[in-house]
C-alpha positions as CSV (number, residue, x, y, z in Angstrom):
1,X,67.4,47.0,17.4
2,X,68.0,47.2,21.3
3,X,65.5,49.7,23.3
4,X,68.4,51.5,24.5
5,X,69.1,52.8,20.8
6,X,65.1,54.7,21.0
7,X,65.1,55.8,24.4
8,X,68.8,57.6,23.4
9,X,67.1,58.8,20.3
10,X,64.2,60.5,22.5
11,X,67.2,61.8,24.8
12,X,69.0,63.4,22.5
13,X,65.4,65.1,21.1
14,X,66.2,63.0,17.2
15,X,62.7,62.3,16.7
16,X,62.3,63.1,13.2
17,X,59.6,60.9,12.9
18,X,57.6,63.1,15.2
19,X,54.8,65.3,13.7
20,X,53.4,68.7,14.5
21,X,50.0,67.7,12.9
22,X,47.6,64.5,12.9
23,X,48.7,62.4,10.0
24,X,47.0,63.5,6.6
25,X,46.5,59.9,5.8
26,X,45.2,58.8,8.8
27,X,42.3,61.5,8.0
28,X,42.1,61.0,4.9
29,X,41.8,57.0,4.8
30,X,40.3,56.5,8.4
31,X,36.7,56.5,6.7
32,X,37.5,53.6,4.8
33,X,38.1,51.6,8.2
34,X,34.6,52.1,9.3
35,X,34.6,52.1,12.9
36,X,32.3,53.8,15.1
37,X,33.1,56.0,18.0
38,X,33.7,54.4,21.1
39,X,35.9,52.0,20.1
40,X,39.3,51.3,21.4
41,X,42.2,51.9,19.2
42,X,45.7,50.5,19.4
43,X,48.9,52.4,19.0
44,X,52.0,51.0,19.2
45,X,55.2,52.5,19.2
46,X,53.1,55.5,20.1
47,X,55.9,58.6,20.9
48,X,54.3,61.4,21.6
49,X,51.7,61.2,18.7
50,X,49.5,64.1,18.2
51,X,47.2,61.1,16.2
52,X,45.9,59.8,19.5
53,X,45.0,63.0,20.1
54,X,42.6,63.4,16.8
55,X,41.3,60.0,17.9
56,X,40.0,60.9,21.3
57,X,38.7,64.0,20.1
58,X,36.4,61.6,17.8
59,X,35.3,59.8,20.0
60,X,37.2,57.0,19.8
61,X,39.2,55.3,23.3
62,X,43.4,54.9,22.7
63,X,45.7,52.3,24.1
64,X,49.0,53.8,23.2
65,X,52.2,51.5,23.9
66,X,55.8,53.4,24.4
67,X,59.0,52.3,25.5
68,X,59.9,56.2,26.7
69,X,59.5,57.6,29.8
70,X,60.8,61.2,28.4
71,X,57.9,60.7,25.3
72,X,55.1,60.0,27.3
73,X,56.3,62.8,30.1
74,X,56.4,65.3,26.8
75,X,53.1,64.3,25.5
76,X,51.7,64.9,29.2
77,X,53.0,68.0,29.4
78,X,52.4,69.7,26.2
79,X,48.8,68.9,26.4
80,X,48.8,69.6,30.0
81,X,47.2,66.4,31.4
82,X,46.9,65.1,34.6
83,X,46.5,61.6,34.3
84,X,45.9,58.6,36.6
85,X,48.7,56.5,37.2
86,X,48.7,52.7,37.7
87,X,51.0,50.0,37.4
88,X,50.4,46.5,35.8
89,X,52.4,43.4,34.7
90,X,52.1,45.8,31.2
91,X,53.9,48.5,32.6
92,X,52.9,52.4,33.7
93,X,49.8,53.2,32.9
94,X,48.8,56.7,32.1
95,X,45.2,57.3,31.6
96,X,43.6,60.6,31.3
97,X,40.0,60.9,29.4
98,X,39.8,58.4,26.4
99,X,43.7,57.9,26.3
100,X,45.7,55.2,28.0
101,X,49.1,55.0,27.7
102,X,51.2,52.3,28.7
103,X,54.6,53.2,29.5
104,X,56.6,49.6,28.7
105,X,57.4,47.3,26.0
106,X,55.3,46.2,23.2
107,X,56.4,42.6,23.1
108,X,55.3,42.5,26.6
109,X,52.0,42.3,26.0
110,X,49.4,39.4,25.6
111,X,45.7,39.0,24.8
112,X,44.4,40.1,27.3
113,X,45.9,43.1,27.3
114,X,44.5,44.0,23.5
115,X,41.4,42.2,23.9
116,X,39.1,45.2,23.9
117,X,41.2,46.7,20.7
118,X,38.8,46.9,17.4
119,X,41.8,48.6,15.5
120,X,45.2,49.2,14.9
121,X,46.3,52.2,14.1
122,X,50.1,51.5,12.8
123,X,52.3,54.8,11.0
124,X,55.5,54.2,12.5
125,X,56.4,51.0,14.3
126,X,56.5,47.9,11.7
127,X,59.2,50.9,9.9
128,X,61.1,51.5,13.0
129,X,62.0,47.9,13.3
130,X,64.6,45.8,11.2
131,X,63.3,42.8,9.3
132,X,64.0,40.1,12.2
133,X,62.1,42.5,14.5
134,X,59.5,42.9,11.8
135,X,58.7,39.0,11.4
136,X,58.5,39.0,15.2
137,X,56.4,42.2,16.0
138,X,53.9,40.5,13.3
139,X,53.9,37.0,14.9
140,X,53.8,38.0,18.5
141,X,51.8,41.5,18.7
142,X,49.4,41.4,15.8
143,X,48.4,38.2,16.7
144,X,47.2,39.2,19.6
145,X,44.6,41.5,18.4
146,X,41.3,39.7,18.5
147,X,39.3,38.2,15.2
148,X,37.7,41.3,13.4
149,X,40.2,43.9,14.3
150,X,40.5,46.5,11.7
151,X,43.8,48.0,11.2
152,X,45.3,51.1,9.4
153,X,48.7,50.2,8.2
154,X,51.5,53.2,6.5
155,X,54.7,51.9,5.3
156,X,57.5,53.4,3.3
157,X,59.3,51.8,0.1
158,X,62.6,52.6,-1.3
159,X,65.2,51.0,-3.1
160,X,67.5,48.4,-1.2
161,X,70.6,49.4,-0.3
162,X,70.0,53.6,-0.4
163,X,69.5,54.4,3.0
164,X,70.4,52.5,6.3
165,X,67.1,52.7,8.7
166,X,65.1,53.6,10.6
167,X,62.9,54.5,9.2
168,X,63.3,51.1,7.0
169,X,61.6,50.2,3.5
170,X,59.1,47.4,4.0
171,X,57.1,46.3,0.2
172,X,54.2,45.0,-0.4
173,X,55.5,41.5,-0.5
174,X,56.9,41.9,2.7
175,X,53.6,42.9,4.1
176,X,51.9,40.2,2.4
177,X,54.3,37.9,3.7
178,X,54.2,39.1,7.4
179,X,50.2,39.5,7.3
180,X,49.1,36.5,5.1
181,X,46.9,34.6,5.8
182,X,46.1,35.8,9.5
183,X,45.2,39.4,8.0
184,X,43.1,40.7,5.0
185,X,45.4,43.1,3.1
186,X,44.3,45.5,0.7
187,X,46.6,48.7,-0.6
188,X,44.2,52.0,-0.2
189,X,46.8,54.0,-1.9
190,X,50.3,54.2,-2.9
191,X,52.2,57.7,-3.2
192,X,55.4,59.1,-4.5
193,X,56.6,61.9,-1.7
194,X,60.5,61.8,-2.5
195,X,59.6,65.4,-3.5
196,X,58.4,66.3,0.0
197,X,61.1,64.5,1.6
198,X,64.4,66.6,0.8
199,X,66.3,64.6,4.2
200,X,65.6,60.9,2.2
201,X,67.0,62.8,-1.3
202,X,69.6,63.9,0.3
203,X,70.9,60.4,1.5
204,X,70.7,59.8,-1.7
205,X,67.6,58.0,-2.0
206,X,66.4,57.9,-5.6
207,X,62.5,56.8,-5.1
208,X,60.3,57.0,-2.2
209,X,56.9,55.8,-2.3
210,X,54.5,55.4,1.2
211,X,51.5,53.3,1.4
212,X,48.3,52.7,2.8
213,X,46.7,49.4,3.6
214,X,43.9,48.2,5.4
215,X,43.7,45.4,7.3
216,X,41.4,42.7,8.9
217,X,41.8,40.2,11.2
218,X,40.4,36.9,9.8
């Protein structure tokens, strides 16, 4: 999936995957990650997300990664921050308080630029990407993450062949198989939300499940 194909999507304001609120899973599973304030959490393909905010306000320090200029110049303004800017080999850095956002691409990174990361925090990036980006995003940005990162992982599952992505259905085999052996994986919990999806029914997706793993670096 070329970079053009998001940065039109945040042009032409279709950013369903966008939400109004912190993500109820995040709150409701973060426990389970057990990592104390202070440390730095990593957020890739990171929009606008309203979750680095709830992270900062716990305490917790955010390296966000984003292709968009227009997401990041939203998430400024609707929170009304005045960050410091900075440039790198990374990208445009954006920092204001706890939260750090590098305007650039994700596969552009290296170690030591995720070095200080204890966890990922991952709701809608491995689904954004098609299965060739998938493989690769796994081999070349989760390996960068240092040994005893923790990470929060939400995925979607459907049936193959009901709707054409993004957001695309990646199973627990596939996570397995991208993961293994680098990562512990363990499910936290698996949920059917076709009901609260009426836009996925309405493609005519007949089952919709979305999952929660955790994960740790070996």
């Amino acid at each position: 999936m070329h970079p053009d194909f998001w940065l039109q999507r945040w042009h032409d304001n279709q950013i369903g995957f966008h939400q109004d609120k912190p993500t109820p899973l995040l709150l409701k599973h973060w426990p389970a990650i057990g990592m104390p304030a202070g440390a730095t959490v990593f957020v890739p393909l990171a929009g606008k997300s309203l979750d680095m905010v709830w992270f900062a306000s716990q305490g917790y320090r955010v390296l966000g990664v984003e292709l968009s200029p227009l997401a990041i110049k939203q998430f400024i303004s609707e929170h009304g921050i005045v960050p410091e800017v900075r440039a790198s080999k990374y990208g445009t850095h954006y920092i204001a308080g706890n939260v750090e956002i590098i305007q650039g691409d994700v596969f552009a990174l290296d170690a030591d630029a995720l070095v200080d990361c204890s966890v990922v925090f991952d709701r809608a990036a491995l689904i954004a990407l098609p299965p060739d980006l998938r493989q690769r995003y796994a081999r070349e940005v989760y390996s960068l993450l240092p040994q005893g990162c923790r990470g929060l992982l939400i995925t979607l599952e459907y049936p193959e062949g009901e709707k054409q992505g993004p957001p695309f259905s990646v199973t627990e085999a596939e996570v397995h198989a991208l993961f293994d052996p680098d990562w512990h994986v363990e499910v936290l919990e698996r949920r059917d939300i076709l009901a609260q999806q009426p836009s996925f029914a309405a493609e005519g997706v007949t089952a919709l499940d979305t999952v929660v793993y955790r994960l740790i670096r070996r």
